[in-house]
KEKE-3310 file (N, C-alpha, C; in steps of 0.2 Angstrom, whole numbers, plus 5000, padded with zeros to 4 digits):
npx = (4998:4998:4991:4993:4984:4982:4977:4978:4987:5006:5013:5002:5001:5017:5015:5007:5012:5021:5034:5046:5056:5070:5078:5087:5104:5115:5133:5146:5160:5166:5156:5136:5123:5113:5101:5097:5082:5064:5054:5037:5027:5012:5004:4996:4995:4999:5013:5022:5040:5045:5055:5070:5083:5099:5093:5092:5084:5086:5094:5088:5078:5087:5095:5082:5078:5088:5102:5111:5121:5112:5119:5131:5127:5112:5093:5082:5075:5062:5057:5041:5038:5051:5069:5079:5091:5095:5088:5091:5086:5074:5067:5070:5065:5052:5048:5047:5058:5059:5065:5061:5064:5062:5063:5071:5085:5086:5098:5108:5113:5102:5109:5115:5105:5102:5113:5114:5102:5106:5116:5110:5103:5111:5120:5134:5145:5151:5138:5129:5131:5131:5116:5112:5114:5111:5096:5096:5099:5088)
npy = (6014:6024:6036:6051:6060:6076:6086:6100:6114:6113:6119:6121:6106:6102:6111:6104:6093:6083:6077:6079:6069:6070:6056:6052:6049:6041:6038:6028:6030:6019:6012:6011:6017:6022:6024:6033:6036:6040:6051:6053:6060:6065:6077:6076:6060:6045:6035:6023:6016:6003:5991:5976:5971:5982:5989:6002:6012:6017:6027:6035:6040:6047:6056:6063:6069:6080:6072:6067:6075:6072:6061:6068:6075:6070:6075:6087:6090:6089:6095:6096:6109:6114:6116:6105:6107:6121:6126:6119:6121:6128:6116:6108:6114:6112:6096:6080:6069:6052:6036:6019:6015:6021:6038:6043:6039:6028:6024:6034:6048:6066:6076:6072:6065:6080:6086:6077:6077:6092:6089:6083:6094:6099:6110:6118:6112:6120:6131:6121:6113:6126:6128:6116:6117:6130:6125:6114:6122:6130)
npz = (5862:5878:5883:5893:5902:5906:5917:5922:5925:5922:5933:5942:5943:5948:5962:5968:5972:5984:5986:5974:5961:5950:5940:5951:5959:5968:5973:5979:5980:5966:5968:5964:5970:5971:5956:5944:5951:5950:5958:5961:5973:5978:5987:6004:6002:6006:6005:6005:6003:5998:5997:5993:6005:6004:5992:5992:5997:6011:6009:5998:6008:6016:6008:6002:6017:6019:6022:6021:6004:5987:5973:5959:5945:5946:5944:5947:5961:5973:5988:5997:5990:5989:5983:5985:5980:5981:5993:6005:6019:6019:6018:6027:6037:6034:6036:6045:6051:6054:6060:6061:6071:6090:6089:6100:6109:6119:6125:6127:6136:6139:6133:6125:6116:6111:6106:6095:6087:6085:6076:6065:6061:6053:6062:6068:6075:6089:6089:6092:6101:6110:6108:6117:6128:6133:6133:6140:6151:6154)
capx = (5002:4996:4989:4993:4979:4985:4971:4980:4994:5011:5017:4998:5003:5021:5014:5002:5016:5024:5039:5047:5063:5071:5086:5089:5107:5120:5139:5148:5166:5162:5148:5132:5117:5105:5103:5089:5076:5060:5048:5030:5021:5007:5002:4991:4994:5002:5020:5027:5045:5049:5061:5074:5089:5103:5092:5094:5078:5087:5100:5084:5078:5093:5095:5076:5080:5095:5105:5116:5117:5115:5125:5132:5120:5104:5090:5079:5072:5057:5053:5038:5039:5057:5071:5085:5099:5096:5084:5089:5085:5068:5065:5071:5059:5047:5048:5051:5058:5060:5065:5055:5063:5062:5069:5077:5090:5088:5107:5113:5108:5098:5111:5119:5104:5100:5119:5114:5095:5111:5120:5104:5100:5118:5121:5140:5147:5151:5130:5125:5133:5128:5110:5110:5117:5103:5091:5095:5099:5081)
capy = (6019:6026:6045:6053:6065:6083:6091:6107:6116:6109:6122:6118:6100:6100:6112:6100:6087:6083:6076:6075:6069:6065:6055:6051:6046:6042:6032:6026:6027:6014:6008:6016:6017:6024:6025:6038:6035:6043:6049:6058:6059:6069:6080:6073:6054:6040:6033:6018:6015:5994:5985:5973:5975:5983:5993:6010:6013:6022:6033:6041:6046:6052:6064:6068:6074:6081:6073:6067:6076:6067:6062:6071:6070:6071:6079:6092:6087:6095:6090:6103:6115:6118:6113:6103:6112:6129:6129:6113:6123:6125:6107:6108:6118:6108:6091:6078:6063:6047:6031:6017:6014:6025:6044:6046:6034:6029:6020:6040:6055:6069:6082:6068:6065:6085:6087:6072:6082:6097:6088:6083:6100:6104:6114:6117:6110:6123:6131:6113:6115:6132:6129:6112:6121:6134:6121:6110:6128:6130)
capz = (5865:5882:5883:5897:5902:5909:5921:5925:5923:5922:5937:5947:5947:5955:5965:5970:5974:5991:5983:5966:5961:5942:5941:5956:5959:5973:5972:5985:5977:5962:5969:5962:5975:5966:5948:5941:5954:5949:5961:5960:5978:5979:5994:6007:6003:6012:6002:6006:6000:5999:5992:5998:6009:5999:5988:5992:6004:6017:6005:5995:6013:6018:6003:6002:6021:6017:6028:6014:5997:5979:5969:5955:5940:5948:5942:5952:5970:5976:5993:6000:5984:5988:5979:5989:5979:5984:5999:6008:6025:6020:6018:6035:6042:6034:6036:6050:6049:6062:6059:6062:6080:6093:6090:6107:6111:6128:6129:6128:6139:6135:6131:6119:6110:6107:6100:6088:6083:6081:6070:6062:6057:6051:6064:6068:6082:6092:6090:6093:6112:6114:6111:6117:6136:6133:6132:6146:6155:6155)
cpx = (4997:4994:4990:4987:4981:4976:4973:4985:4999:5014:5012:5000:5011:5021:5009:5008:5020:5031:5041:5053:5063:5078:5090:5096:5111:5125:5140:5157:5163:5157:5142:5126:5112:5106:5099:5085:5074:5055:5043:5026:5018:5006:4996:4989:4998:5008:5023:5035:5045:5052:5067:5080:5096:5100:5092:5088:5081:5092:5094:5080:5081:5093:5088:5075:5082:5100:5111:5114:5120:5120:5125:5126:5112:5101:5088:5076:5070:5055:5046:5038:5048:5061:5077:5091:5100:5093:5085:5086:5078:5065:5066:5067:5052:5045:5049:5051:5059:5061:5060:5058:5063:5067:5074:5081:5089:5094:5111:5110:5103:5103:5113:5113:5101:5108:5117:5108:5098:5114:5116:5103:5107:5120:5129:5141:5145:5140:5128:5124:5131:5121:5109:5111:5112:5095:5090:5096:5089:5078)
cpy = (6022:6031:6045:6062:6072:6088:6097:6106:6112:6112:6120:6111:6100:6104:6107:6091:6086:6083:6072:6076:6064:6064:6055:6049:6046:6038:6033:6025:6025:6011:6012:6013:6015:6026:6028:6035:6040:6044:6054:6058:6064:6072:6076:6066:6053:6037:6027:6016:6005:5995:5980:5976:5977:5990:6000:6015:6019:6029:6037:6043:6049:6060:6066:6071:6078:6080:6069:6070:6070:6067:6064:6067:6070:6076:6084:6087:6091:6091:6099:6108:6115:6113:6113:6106:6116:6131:6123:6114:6123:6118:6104:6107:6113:6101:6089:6071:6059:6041:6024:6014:6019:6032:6046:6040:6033:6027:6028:6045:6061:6075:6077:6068:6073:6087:6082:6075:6088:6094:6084:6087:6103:6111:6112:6115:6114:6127:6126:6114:6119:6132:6122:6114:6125:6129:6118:6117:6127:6125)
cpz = (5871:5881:5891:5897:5905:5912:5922:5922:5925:5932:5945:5950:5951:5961:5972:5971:5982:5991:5975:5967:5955:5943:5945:5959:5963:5971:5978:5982:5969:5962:5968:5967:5975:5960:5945:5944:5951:5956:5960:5967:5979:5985:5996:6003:6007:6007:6006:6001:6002:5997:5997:6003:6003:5995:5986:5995:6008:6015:6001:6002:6017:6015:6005:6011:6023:6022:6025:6008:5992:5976:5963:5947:5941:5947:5946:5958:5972:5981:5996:5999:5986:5987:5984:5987:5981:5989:6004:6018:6024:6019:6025:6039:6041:6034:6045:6049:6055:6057:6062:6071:6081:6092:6095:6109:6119:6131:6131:6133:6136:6132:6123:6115:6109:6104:6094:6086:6082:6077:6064:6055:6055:6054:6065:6075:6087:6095:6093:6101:6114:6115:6115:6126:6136:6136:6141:6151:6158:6159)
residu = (UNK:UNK:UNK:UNK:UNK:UNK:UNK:UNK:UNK:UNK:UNK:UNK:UNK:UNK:UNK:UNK:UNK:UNK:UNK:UNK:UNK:UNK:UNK:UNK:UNK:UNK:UNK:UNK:UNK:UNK:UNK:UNK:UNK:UNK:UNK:UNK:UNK:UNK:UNK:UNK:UNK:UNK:UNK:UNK:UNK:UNK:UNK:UNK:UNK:UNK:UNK:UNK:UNK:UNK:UNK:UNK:UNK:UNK:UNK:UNK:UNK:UNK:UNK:UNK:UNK:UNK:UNK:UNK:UNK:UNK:UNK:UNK:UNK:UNK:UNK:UNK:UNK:UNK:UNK:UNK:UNK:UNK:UNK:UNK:UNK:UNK:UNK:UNK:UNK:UNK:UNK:UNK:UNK:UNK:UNK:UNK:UNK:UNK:UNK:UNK:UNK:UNK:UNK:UNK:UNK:UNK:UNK:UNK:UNK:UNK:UNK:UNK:UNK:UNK:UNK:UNK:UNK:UNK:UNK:UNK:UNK:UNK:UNK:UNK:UNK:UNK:UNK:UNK:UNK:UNK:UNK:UNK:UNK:UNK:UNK:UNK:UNK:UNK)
# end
C-alpha cells in the first residue's frame, strides 16, 4: 500500500496550488463530457493537458476559465486560491487565457473583437458597447 507523505498543512498545500478541482463534471444533454476529472497543479509550474480529440480538453478549460460553468455534481474548483462557485470574477482578474491561434481575429475589426473580449468577461451587452466606444473613443 502506498504512504502518502503530508509536508505541511492540509490549508498550506491548496494554498500552494494553482489549480485544484474534485470531480470534475460536464453533460451536454445525455451526453457526459466530463466524468470526475481530478486535478492538482501546483503554483509556478508548467501543466500540459493531452488527450485525444473528443476528450474533454477544451470543456475543462472553458470551466476552469469560467467561460462555461460545470456540471451539476462537481466538486470544488480552485483556480488562483479562489473558488469558481462564488468568486468566479476573481478568477477573472486573475488569470488569462488564449488559445493556441492567434487572440485577435484578423477576419473581424477591432471594435468586433473587443465586444468578443466583452463577452469574454461576462460583460452584458449593452456595458460591452459602452466601454468598447470608450475605448476606441480614445
Amino acid at each position: 500500500m502506498p504512504v502518502t507523505r503530508v509536508s505541511a498543512p492540509l490549508a498550506a498545500q491548496a494554498a500552494a496550488q494553482a489549480i485544484t478541482a474534485t470531480g470534475l463534471r460536464k453533460s451536454y444533454g445525455d451526453k457526459a463530457v466530463l466524468d470526475g476529472i481530478d486535478l492538482a497543479v501546483p503554483s509556478g509550474t508548467v501543466f500540459a493537458l493531452l488527450g485525444p480529440n473528443g476528450a474533454g480538453k477544451t470543456t475543462v478549460v472553458k470551466i476552469l476559465s469560467t467561460l462555461i460553468s460545470p456540471g451539476a455534481g462537481s466538486g470544488e474548483i480552485r483556480v488562483g486560491g479562489h473558488d469558481l462557485a462564488t468568486d468566479p470574477q476573481a478568477i477573472r482578474a486573475a488569470i488569462g487565457v488564449t488559445g493556441q491561434f492567434s487572440a485577435v481575429d484578423g477576419l473581424i475589426t477591432g471594435e468586433e473583437n473587443m465586444l468578443l473580449m466583452a463577452d469574454l468577461h461576462h460583460l452584458p451587452r449593452r456595458e460591452g458597447r459602452r466601454v468598447a466606444a470608450e475605448l476606441l473613443e480614445r
